[in-house]
C-alpha positions, -999 to +999 in steps of 0.1 A: +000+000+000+012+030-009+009+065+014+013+098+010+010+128+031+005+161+019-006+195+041-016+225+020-030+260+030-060+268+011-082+304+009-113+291+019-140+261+024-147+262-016-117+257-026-106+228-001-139+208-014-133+213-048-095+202-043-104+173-025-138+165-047-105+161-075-083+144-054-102+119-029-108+088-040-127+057-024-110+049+009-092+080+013-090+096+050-091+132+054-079+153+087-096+185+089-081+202+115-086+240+124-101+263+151-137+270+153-134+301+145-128+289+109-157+266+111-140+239+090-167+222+105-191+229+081-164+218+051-163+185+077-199+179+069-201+187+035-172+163+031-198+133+042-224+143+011-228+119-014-217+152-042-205+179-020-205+211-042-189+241-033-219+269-020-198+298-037-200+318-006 
């Protein structure tokens, strides 16, 4: 099995789910680590839709 680890700093929710809409695949485990005062959170949950779409906000 292969692994990699990557860390990257991203703008916003939006563009974290689109990157990791591309990049997740079947399997994959995601850390979302952040203060609540980000509310990365939400991004969390709208990680665990069936097709999480960005809201544009």
């Amino acid at each position: 099995m292969r692994r990699t680890t990557r860390a990257v700093h991203l703008p916003d929710q939006d563009t974290a789910l689109q990157l990791l809409g591309d990049t997740l695949r079947h399997g994959d485990v995601v850390l979302v680590k952040a203060s609540r005062g980000v509310q990365l959170q939400q991004l969390a949950e709208r990680l665990l839709e069936p097709n999480p779409e960005p809201t544009g906000a």
